[in-house]
C-alpha positions in Angstrom: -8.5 33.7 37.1 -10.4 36.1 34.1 -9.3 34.0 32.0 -10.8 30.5 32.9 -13.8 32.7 34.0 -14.3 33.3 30.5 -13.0 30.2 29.1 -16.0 28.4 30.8 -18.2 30.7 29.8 -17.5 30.1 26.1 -17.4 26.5 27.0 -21.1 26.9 28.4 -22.0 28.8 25.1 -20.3 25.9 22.6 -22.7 23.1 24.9 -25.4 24.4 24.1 -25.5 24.3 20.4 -26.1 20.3 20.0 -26.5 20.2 16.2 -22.3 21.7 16.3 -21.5 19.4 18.4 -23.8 16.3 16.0 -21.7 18.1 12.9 -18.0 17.7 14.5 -18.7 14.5 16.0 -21.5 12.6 13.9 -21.1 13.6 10.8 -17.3 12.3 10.2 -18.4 9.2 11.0 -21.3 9.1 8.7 -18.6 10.3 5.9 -16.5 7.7 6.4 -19.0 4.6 6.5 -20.9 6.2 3.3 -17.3 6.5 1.5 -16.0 3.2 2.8 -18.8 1.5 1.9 -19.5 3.2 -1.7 -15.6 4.2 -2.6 -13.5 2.4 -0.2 -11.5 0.4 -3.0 -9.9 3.8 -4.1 -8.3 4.7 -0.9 -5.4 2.7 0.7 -4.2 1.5 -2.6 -1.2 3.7 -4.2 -1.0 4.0 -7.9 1.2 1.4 -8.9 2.9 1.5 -12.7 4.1 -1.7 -12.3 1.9 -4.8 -13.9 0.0 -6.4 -11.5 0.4 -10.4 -12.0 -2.1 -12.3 -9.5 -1.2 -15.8 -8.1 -2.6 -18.4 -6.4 0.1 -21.0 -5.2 -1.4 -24.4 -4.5 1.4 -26.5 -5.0 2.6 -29.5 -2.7 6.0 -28.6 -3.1 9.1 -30.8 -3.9 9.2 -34.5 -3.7 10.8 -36.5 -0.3 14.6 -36.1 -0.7 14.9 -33.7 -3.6 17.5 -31.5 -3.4 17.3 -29.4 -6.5 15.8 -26.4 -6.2 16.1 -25.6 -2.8 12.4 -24.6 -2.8 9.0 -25.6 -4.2 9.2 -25.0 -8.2 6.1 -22.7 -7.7 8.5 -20.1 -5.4 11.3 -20.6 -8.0 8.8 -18.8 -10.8 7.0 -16.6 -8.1 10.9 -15.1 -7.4 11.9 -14.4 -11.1 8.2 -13.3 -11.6 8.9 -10.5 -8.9 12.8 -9.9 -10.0 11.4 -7.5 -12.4 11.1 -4.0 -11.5 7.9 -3.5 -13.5 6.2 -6.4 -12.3 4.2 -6.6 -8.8 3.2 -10.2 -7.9 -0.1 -10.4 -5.8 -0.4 -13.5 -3.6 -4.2 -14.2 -3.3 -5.3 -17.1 -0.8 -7.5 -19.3 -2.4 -8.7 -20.5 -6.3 -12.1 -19.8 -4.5 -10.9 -15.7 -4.6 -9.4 -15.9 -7.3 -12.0 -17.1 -9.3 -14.9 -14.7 -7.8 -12.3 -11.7 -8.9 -11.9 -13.2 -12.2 -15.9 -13.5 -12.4 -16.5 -9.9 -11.4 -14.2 -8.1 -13.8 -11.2 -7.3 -11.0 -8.9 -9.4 -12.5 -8.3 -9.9 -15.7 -6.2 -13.3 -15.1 -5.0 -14.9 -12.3 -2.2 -17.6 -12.1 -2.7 -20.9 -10.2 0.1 -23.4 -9.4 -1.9 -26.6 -9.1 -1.0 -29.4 -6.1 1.4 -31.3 -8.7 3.3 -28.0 -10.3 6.6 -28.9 -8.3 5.9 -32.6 -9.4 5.5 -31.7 -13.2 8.4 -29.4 -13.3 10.9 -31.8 -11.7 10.1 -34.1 -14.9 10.8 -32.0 -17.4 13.4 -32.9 -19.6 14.6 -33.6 -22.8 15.6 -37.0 -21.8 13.8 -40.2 -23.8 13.7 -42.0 -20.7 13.9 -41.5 -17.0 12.9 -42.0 -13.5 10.6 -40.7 -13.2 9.2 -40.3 -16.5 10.4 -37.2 -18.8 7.8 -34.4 -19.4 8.3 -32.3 -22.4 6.4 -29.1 -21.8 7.8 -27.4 -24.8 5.6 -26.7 -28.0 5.5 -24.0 -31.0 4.1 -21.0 -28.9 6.4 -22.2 -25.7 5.3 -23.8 -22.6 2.7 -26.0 -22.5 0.7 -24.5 -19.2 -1.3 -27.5 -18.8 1.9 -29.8 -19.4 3.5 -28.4 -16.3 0.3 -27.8 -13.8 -0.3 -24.3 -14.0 -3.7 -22.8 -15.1 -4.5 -19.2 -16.3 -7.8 -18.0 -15.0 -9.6 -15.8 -17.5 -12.1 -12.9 -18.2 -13.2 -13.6 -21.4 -14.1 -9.8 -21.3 -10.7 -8.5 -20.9 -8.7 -10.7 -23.5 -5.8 -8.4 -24.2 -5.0 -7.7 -20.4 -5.4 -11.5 -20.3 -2.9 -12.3 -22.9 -0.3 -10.0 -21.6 -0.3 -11.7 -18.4 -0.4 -15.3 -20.4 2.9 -14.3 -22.5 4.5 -13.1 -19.2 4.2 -16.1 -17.7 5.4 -17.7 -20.9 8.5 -15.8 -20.7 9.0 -16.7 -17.3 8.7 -20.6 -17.5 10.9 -20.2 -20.0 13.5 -18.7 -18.3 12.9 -21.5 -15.3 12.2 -24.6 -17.4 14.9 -24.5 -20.0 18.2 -24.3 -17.9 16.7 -27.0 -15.9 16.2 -29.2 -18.8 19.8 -28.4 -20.4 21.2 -29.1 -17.4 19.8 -32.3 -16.7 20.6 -33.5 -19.9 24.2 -32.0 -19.8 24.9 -33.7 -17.0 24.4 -37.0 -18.6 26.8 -36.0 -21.2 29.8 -38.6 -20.5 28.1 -41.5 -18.1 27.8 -45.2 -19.1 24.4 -44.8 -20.9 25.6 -41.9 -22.9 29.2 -43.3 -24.2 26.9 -46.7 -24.5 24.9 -44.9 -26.8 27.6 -43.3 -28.6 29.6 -46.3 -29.1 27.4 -47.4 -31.1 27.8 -45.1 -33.9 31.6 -45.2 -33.5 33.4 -47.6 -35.7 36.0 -49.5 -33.9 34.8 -48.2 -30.5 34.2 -51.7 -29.1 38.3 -52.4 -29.5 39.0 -49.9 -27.2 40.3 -50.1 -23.9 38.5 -49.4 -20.8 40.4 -46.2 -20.0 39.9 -44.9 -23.5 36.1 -45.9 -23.3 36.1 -43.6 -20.0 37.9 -40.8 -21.2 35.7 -39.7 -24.0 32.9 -38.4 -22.1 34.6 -36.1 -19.8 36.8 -35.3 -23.6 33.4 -34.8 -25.2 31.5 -32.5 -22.5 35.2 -30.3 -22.3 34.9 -29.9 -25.7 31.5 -28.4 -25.7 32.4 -26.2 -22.5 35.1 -24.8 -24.9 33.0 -24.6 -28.0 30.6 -23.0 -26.3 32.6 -21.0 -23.7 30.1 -18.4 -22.7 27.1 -20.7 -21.1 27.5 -22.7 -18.7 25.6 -25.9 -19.4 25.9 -27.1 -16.7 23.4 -24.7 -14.6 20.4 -24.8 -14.2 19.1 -21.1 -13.8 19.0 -18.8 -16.5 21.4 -16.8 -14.8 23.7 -19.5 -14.7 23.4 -20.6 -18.4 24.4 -17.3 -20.1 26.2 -16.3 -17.1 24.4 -13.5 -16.3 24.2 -11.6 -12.7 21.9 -13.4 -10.5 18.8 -11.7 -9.2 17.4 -11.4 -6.1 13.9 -12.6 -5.8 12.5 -8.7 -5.5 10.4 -9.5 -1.9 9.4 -5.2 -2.4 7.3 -6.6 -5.6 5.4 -9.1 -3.5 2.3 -8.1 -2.3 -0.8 -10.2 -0.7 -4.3 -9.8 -1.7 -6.5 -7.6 0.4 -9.8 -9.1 0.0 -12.7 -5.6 0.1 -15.3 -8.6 1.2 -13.6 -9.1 4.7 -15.1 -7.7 7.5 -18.9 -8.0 6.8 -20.7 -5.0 5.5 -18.7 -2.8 7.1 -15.5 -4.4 5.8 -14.0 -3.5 9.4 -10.0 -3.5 9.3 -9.9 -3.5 5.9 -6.8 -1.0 4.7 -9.4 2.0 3.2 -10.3 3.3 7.2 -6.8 3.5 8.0 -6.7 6.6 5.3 -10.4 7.2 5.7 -10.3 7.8 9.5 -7.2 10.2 9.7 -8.4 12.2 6.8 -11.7 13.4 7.8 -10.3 13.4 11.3 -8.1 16.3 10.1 -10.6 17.9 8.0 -13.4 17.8 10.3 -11.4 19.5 13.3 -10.4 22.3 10.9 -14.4 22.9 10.1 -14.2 24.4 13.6 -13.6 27.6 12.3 -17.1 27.6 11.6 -18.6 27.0 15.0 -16.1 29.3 16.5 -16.8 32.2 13.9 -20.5 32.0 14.7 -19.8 32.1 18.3 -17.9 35.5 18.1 -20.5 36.8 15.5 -23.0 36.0 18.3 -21.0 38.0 20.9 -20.9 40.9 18.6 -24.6 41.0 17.9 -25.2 41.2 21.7 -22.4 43.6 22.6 -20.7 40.7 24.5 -17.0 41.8 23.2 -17.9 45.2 23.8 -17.9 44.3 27.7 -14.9 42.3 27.6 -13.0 45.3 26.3 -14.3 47.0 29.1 -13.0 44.5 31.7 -9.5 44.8 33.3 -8.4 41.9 30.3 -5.1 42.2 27.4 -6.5 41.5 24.1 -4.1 38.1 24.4 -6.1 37.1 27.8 -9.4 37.6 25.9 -8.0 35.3 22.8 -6.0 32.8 25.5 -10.3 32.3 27.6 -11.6 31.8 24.1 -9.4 29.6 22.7 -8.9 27.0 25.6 -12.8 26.1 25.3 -12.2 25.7 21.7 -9.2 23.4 22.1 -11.0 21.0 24.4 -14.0 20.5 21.8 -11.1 19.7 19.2 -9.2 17.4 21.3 -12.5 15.8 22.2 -13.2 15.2 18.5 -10.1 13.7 17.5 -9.8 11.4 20.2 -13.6 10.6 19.6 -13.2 10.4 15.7 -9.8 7.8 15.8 -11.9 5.9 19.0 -14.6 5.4 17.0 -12.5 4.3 13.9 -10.9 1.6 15.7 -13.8 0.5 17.4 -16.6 0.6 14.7 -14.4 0.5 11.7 -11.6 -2.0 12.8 -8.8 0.8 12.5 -5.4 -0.3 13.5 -3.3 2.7 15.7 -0.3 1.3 14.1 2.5 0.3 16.2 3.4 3.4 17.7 -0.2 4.5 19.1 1.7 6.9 21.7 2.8 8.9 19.4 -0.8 9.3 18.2 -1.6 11.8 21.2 0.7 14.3 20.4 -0.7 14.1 16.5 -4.2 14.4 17.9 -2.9 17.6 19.5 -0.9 19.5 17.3 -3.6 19.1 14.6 -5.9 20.6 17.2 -3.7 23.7 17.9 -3.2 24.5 13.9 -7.3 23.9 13.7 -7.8 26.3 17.0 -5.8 28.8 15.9 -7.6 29.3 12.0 -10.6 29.0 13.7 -9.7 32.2 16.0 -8.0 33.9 12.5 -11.5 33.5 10.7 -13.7 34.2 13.9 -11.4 37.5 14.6 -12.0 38.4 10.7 -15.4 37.8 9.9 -18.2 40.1 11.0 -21.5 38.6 10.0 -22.9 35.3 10.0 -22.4 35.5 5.6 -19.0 36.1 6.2 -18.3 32.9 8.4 -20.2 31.1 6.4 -18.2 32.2 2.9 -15.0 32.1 4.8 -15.4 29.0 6.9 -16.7 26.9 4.0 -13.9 27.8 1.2 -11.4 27.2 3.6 -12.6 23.6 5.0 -13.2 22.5 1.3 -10.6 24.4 -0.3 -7.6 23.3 1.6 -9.4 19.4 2.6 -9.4 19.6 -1.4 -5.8 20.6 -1.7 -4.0 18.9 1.0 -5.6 15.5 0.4 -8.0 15.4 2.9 -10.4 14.6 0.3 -8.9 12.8 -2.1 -5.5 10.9 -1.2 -2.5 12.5 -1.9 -1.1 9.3 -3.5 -3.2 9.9 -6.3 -2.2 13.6 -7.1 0.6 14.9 -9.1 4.3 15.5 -7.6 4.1 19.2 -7.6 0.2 19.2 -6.2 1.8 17.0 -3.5 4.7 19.3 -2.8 2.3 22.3 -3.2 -0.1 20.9 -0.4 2.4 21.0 2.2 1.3 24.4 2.5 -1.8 23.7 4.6 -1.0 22.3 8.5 -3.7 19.3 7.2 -0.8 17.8 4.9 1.4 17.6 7.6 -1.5 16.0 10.0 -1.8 13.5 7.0 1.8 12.3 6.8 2.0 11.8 10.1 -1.1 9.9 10.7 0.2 8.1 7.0 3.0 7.2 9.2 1.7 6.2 12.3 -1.7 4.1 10.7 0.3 2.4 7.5 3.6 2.2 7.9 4.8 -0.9 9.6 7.9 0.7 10.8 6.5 4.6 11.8 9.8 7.0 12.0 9.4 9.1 14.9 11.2 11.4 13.3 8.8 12.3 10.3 6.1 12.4 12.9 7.9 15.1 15.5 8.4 17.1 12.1 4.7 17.2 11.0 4.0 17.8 15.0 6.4 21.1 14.6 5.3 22.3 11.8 1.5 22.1 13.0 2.5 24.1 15.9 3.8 26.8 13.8 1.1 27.2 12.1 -1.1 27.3 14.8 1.5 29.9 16.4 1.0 31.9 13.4 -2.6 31.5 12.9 -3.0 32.6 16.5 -0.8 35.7 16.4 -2.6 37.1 12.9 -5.7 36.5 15.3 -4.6 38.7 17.7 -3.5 41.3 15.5 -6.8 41.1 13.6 -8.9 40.8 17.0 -11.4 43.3 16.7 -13.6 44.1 20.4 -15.3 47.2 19.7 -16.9 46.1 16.2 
């Protein structure tokens, strides 16, 4: 057929230019390891409004056949810690992390639940005596940290990010530790060491009879569920006391610590390549338009289109025999580019890696068709040049190819989807860092890169030029 007859003669033409081929191929990668490397922190990380509270949970958990709370004290605060909307709770691992963040300026403070947290908070009460022995953890400014087994690690350089976090986890202990202790001691309220106690500072009480002796404590803690009809003393969440709606524990507020030091000097898996990868995936396959455009420049100078038009070949058969060498080179480089960022960079295909392939080639068809619009426009090697490097940087820079999209306005965001690499982006976003990829939202981007390569193609054709 004319038309593979010319497709592998453009094919020939685009093997023979080996510093194209280093540019599409090598140079991505080189991007990608010099950005990972020098900026990689910026990029997998969405801005987040929300204050960041890090914790390091340490504790040993309750004591052999406690049944109150139904889970290590350290969880209890970790859950109303992340109730609140505004507040994201990072788990880190290890005091070791914690403290090298704290050290380096990352974190400002971080919160650690020693071994005996659970232990300390079960003794808290306002209780003289008790087994085991009562802790008061109260003083002027609140909870005594150190009473209860918890530790605030510092940067002395950042005290008033410090303190914030500090009084948070004040506020939070307080909500945790005083319903515990009011409860406990309400629920001693009417049992034979209390009405002991009280007898003695009732005259006449030791005339009584038994059944009088036994009815004043359940009279006396009636009396103060009356007097004091809205809390419930005898909770022991905050919630409970003022009776208040419960809360959930906010799991969407939990996140764990994603240590930038794992995976050697490369830092391979870590969560920058799977945004770093896709993106100059996609914005390296649209720099085609550049090889392409100085191919067809090259034609022209030798009279090569001329000829064609001469042949028995449609102006669509000439554009279908260029554009299928073209394609292959683009679907070798994004097979290539996402290979190589699994296998040197520790990228992840997500769950879904089928639905990869048809990503890979959808981008490929927008990126092959404005590659044929700029080659069928430009005339000169200046002009491919000028053209072909506004339009990689220009729309890399507005779509987010450059710079995550995360980090851009709303209306920038919305305004991107005008370029077919937005819609490469959300569905490699998709695919690479959601957890649970919906096909759908994938199928859409896939559709609405064909279109634009449908209509890139068919302003190429009516812009196709053979006799200039």
């Amino acid at each position: 057929m004319p038309i593979l007859t010319l497709a592998a003669k453009d094919f020939r033409l685009l093997l023979r230019d080996p510093r194209s081929a280093a540019v599409l191929v090598g140079m991505p990668v080189v991007l990608i390891l010099v950005i990972g490397l020098t900026l990689g922190d910026l990029f997998g990380q969405k801005p987040d409004d929300r204050l960041r509270i890090s914790v390091v949970n340490l504790d040993r958990g309750l004591a052999a056949g406690q049944k109150y709370p139904p889970k290590p004290w350290s969880e209890v605060v970790i859950d109303d810690l992340s109730s609140t909307a505004e507040i994201r709770v990072e788990l880190i691992d290890s005091r070791e992390a914690a403290e090298r963040l704290v050290a380096r300026g990352k974190r400002s403070a971080v919160l650690v639940f020693e071994p005996d947290f659970s232990d300390r908070m079960t003794r808290c009460s306002f209780l003289t005596a008790n087994d085991p022995p009562p802790l008061n953890p109260l003083f002027r400014d609140g909870v005594r940290l150190d009473a209860v087994g918890l530790t605030v690690l510092k940067d002395p350089t950042q005290q008033a990010a410090s303190s914030i976090i500090e009084q948070v986890a004040q506020v939070t202990l307080l909500r945790v530790v005083i319903p515990w202790m009011i409860g406990r001691a309400f629920e001693r309220v009417g049992d034979d060491v209390f009405i002991d106690a009280m007898g003695k500072r009732i005259p006449g009480y030791g005339f009584l009879p038994g059944a009088a002796k036994r009815g004043i404590g359940p009279a006396v803690k009636g009396g103060i569920a009356d007097l004091f009809s809205n809390y419930d003393f005898t909770a022991k969440t905050w919630a409970g006391l003022t009776k208040a709606e419960e809360r959930g524990p906010g799991a969407g507020n939990r996140t764990a610590y994603d240590d930038p030091d794992a995976g050697g000097l490369l830092k391979r898996g870590a969560i920058r390549y799977q945004v770093l990868v896709p993106s100059y995936t996609v914005m390296f396959a649209f720099s085609l338009v550049l090889t392409v455009g100085w191919l067809f420049v090259a034609e022209r100078r030798h009279g090569t289109l001329v000829r064609l038009r001469a042949a028995p070949l449609t102006r669509g058969q000439i554009l279908v025999g260029k554009l299928l060498p073209c394609l292959a080179v683009s679907l070798f480089q994004g097979f290539f580019l996402l290979a190589a960022g699994s296998l040197v960079f520790g990228m992840s295909w997500g769950n879904r890696p089928d639905l990869v392939v048809p990503v890979v080639v959808c981008t490929s068809v927008a990126a092959v068709g404005l590659a044929m619009l700029v080659a069928g426009v430009a005339r000169t090697e200046t002009q491919v040049a000028v053209y072909g490097t506004l339009l990689v940087l220009v729309l890399g820079a507005v779509s987010g190819s450059l710079l995550p999209r995360d980090f851009m306005p709303e209306r920038v965001r919305a305004f991107s989807l005008v370029t077919p690499h937005a819609w490469a982006l959300d569905a490699y976003s998709q695919l690479l860092t959601n957890p649970h990829p919906e096909a759908a939202v994938v199928w859409q981007a896939c559709a609405a890169l064909v279109g634009f390569g449908a209509l890139f193609l068919a302003l190429a054709w009516w812009r196709l030029d053979l006799e200039a």
